[in-house]
C-alpha positions in Angstrom: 19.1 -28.3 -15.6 20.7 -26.4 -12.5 21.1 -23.6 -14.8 17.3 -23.7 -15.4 16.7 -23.8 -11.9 18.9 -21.0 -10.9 16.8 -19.1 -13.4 13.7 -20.2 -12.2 14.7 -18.9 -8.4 16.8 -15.9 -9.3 13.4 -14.5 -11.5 11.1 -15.3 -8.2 13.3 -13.6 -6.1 13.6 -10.2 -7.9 9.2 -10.9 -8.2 9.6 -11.1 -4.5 11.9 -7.7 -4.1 9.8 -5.9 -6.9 6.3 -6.7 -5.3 8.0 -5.6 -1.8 9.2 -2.0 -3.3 5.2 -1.6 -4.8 4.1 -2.0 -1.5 6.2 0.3 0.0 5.8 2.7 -2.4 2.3 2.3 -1.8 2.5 2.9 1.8 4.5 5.7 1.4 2.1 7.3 -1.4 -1.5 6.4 0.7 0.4 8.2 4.3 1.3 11.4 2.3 -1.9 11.5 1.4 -3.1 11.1 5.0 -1.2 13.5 6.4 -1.7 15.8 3.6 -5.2 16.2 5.4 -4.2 16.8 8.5 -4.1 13.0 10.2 -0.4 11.7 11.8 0.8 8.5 10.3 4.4 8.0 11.6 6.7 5.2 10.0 4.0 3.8 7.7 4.4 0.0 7.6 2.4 -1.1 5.3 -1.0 0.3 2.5 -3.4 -3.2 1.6 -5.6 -2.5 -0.8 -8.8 -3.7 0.6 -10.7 -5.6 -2.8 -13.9 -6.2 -1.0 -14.6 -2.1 -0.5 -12.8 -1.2 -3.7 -14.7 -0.7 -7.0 -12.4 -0.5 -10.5 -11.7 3.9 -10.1 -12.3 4.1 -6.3 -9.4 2.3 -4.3 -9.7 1.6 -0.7 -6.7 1.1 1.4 -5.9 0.1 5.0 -2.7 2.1 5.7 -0.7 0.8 8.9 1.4 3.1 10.4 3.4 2.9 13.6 0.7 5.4 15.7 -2.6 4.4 13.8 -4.2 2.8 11.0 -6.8 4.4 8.6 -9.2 3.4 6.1 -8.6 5.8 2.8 -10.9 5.8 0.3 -8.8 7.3 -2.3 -10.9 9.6 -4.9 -9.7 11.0 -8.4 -9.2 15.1 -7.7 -10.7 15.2 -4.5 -9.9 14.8 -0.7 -9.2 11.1 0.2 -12.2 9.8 2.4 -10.5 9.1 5.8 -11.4 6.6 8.9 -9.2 5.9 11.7 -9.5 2.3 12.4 -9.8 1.0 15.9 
């Protein structure tokens, strides 16, 4: 049984670690974007995909970053639509 357990907590830990490195990656992905058009995003902290203003090919993120946060709209082989939020 404890083996089963230690299992059980060892698999939702590396969920937890795994889900932590997408996010990152996903901060670090959306700010390159955003400062590959010309806005500052230092030290990103963290991209939420935002579900409400998303549709299934259009992402919309909220990027955090240490100076700002935007609104990017991201768009298949175009420019990212960009919003600083306040």
């Amino acid at each position: 049984m404890k083996t089963i357990i230690a299992a059980v907590v060892a698999l939702w830990a590396s969920s937890l670690s795994a889900a932590a490195d997408d996010m990152t990656q996903a901060a670090l992905d959306v700010a390159a974007q955003v400062r590959g058009q010309g806005y500052a995003c230092t030290d990103p902290v963290s991209a939420t995909r935002d579900e409400a203003a998303s549709k299934p090919d259009l992402p919309v993120y909220v990027l955090t970053c240490a100076n700002a946060s935007y609104r990017v709209k991201v768009i298949p082989d175009q420019a990212a639509v960009i919003t600083q939020e306040q």
